[in-house]
C-alpha positions as CSV (number, residue, x, y, z in Angstrom):
1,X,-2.9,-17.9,17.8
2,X,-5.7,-16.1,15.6
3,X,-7.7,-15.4,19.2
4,X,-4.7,-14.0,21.1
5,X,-3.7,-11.8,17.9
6,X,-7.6,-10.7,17.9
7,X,-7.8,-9.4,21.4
8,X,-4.3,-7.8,21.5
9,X,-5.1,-5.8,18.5
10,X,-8.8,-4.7,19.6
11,X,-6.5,-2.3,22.1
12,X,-8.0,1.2,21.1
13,X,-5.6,2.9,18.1
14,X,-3.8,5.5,20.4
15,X,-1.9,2.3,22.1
16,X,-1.7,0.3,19.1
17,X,0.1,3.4,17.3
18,X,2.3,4.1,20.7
19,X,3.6,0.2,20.4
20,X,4.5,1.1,16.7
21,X,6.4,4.1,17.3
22,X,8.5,2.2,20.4
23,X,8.7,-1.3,17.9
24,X,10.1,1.3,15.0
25,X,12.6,3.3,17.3
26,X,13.6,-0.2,18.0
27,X,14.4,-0.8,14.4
28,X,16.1,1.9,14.3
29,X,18.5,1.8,17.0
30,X,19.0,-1.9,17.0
31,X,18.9,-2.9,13.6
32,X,21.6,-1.8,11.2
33,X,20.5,-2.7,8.1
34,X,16.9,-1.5,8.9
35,X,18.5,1.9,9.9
36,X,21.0,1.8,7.1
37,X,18.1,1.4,4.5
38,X,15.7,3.8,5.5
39,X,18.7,6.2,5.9
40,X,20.1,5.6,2.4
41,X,16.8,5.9,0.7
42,X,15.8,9.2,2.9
43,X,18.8,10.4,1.8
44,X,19.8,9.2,-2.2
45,X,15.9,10.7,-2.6
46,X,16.6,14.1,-1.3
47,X,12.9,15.6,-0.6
48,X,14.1,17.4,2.1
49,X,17.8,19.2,2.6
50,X,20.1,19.8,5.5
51,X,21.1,17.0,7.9
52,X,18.6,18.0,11.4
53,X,16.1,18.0,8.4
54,X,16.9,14.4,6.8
55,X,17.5,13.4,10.5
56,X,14.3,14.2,11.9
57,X,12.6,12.6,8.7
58,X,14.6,9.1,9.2
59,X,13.2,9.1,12.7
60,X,9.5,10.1,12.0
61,X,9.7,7.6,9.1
62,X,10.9,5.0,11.6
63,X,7.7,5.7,13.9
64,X,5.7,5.5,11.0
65,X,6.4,2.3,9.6
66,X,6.6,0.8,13.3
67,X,3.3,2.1,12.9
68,X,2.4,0.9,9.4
69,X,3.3,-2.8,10.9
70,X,1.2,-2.9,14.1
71,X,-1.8,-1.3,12.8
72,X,-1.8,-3.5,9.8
73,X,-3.0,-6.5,12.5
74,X,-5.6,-4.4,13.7
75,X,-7.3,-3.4,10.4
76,X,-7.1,-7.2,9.5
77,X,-9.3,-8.2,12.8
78,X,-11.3,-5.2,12.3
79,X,-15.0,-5.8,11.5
80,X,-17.2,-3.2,9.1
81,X,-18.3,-0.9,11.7
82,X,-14.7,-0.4,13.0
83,X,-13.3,0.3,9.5
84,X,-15.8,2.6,9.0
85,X,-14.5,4.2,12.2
86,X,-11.5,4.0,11.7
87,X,-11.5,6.3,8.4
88,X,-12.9,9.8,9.8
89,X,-12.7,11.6,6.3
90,X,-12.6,10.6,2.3
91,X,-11.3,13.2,0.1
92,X,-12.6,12.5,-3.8
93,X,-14.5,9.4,-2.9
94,X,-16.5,10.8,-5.6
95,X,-14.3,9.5,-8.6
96,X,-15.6,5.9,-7.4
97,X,-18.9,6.5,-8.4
98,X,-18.0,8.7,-11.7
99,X,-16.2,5.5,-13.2
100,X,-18.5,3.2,-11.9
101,X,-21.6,5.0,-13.7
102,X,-19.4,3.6,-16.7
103,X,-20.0,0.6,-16.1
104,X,-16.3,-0.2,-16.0
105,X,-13.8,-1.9,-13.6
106,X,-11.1,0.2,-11.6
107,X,-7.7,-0.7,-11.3
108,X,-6.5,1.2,-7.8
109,X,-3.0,1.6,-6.9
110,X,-2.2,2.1,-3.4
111,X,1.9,2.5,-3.1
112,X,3.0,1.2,0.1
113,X,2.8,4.2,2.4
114,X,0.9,5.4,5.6
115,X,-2.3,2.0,5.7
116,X,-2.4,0.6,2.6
117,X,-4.2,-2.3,3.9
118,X,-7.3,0.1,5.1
119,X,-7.6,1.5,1.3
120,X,-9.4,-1.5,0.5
121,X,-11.3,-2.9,3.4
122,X,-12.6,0.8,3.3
123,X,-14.2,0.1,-0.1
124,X,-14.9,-2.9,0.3
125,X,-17.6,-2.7,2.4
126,X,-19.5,-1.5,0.1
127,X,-18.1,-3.2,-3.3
128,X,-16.2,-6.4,-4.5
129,X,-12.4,-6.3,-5.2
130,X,-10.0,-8.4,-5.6
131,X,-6.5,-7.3,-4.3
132,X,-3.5,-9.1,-5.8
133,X,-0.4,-10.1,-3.2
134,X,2.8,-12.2,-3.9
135,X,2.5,-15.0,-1.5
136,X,5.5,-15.6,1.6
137,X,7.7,-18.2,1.8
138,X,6.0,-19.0,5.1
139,X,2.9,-20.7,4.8
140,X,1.6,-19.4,8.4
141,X,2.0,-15.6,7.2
142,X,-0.4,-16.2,4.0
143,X,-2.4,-18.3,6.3
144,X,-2.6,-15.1,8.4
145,X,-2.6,-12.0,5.5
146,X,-5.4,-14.8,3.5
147,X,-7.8,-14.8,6.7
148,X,-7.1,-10.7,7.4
149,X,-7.9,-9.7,3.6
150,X,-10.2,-11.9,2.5
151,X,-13.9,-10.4,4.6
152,X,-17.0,-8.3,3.5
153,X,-16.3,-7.8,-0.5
154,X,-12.7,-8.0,-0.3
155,X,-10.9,-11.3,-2.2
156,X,-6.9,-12.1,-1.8
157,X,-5.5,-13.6,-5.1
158,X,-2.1,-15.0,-5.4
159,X,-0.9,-13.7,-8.3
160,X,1.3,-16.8,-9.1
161,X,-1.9,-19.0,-9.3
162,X,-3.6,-18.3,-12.0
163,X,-4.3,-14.8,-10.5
164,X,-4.0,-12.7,-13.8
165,X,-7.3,-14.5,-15.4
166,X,-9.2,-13.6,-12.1
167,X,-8.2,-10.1,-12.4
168,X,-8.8,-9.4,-15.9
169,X,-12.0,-11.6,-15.4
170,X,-13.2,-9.1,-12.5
171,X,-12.2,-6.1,-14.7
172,X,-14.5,-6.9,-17.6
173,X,-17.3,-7.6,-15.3
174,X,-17.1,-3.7,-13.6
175,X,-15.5,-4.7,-10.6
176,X,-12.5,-3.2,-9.1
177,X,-9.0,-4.6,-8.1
178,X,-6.1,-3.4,-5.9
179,X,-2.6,-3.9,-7.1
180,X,0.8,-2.4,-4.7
181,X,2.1,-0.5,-8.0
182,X,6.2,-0.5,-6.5
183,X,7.1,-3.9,-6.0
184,X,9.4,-5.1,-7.4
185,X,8.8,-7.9,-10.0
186,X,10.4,-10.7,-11.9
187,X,12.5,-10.8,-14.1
188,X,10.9,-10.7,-17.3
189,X,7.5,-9.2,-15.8
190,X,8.6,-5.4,-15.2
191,X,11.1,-2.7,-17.6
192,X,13.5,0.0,-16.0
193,X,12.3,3.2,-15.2
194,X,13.2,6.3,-12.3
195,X,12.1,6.5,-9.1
196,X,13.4,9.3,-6.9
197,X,16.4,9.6,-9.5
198,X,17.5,5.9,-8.8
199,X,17.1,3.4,-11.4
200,X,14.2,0.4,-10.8
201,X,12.3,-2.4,-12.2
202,X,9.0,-1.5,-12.3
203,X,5.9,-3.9,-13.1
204,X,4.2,-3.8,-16.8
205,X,0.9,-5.5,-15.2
206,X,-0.5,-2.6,-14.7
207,X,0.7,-1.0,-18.6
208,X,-0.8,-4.3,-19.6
209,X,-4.2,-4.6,-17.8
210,X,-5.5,-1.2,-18.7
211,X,-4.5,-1.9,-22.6
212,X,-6.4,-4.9,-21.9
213,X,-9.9,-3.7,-20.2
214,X,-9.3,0.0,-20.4
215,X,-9.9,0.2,-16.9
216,X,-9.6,3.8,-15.4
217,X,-7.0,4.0,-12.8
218,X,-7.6,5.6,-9.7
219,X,-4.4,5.8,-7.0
220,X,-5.9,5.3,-3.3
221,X,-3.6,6.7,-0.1
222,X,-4.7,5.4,3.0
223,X,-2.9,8.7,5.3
224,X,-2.3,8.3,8.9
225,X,-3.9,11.1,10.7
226,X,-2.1,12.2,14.2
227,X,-0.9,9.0,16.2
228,X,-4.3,7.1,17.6
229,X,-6.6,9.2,15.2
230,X,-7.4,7.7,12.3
231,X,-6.9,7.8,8.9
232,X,-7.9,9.4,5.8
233,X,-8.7,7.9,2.3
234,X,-7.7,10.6,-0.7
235,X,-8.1,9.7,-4.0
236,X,-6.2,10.9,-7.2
237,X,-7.7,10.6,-10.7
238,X,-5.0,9.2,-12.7
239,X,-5.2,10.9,-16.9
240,X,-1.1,10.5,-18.0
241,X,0.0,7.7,-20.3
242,X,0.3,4.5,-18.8
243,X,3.8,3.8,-18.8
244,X,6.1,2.5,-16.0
245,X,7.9,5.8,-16.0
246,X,4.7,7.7,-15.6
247,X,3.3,5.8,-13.2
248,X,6.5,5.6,-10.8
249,X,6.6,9.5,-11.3
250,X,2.7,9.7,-9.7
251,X,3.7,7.6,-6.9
252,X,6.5,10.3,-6.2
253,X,4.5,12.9,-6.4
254,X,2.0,11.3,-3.9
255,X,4.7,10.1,-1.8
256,X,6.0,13.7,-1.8
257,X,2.5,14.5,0.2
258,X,3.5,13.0,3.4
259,X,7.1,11.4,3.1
260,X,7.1,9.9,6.6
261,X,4.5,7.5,5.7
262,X,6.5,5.7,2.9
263,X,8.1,2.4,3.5
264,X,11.6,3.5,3.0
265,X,12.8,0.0,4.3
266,X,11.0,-1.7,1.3
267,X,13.2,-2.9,-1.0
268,X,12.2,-1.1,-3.8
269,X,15.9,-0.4,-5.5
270,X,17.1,-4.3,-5.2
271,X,17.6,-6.4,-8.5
272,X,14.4,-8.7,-9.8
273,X,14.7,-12.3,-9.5
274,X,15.2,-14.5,-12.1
């Protein structure tokens, strides 16, 4: 399975992108609920107004995260040399080596919009990082997203194994980690906040691993560039109080850069588990 994934996904970017745009107009026009989430959360967040306007957005965003899906396979078979192709421009890559000159950790949040998966095979080519994930219930996708991740400097931890002391243990010793900032987490492990004006549980990990370490916090957006182009890595310095609220109204404001490229179909709004 691993050597048939391989070679379809080592198709150049352009046609990988295409398939994801014709894989997420599929979505859209052949499964409801996919349509009727992405519509509903285009909509209840109102960044943009009139109804060609939120139209055209629900499609584009449809393309996008066709997009997100297919090229996710491709970065995970990607060696160094590709990655580094792959990203054609950095925008304050510089803050990495500000906080590092610390001699601290850094805690990078990378919401899930345009690649998130490229944020930090990107850095880790270069540097160690552990990137926490919430396994699946099927054993053959964390067989898969545990062989993709885990190459060059870049180490998967399961959060539900012991993952918090290998986190806070990488911290302390200056190296960085890579958390998804808006899942959704259990019961018990999160508090309320806002998010686009809708109500959500939001994790406290984050609240309690910079108490913890002091560990600056840098957000990381891995931005699709035109379809089959690229992408680009901006960074954004983040200085407010770290609070759930706070930190959900930063990842609005980022997601506000390029709307199309959020995950609209996540499930950010549902109800943590108990």
């Amino acid at each position: 399975m691993i050597v048939i994934l391989k070679l379809l996904f080592s198709l150049p970017l352009l046609i990988i992108h295409l398939l994801g745009c014709f894989l997420g107009m599929m979505m859209y026009f052949f499964d409801a609920k996919f349509r009727e989430r992405v519509s509903k959360n285009i909509k209840e967040a109102n960044i943009v107004s009139g109804k060609i306007e939120t139209k055209n957005l629900i499609v584009k965003n449809s393309m996008h995260i066709g997009m997100a899906l297919m090229e996710t396979f491709t970065i995970w078979f990607a060696s160094s040399k590709k990655i580094k192709k792959l990203v054609k421009k950095t925008i304050n890559w510089d803050l990495i080596e500000q906080q590092k000159s610390k001699g601290r950790g850094i805690i990078f949040l990378t919401p899930h919009m345009g690649s998130f998966e490229i944020t930090a095979q990107y850095y880790g080519i270069d540097h160690p990082i552990k990137v926490m994930f919430k396994p699946s219930k099927r054993e053959w996708i964390n067989n898969l997203m545990f062989y993709g991740r885990n190459k060059n400097h870049v180490s998967p931890v399961n959060i539900e194994m012991s993952g918090m002391k290998q986190i806070l243990k990488s911290l302390k010793n200056g190296e960085a980690v890579g958390i998804l900032p808006d899942q959704v987490p259990p019961e018990g492990h999160g508090a309320w906040s806002k998010f686009f004006n809708q109500r959500v549980y939001s994790m406290t990990l984050i609240e309690k691993l910079h108490k913890l370490t002091q560990a600056p916090i840098i957000f990381a957006l891995g931005r699709r560039k035109k379809i089959g182009m690229g992408f680009e890595i901006e960074l954004f310095s983040y200085e407010d109080e770290v609070t759930v609220q706070s930190i959900d109204q930063f990842i609005e404001k980022i997601v506000r850069t390029a709307p199309e490229q959020y995950l609209w179909n996540y499930r950010r709004y549902k109800l943590p588990k108990s």
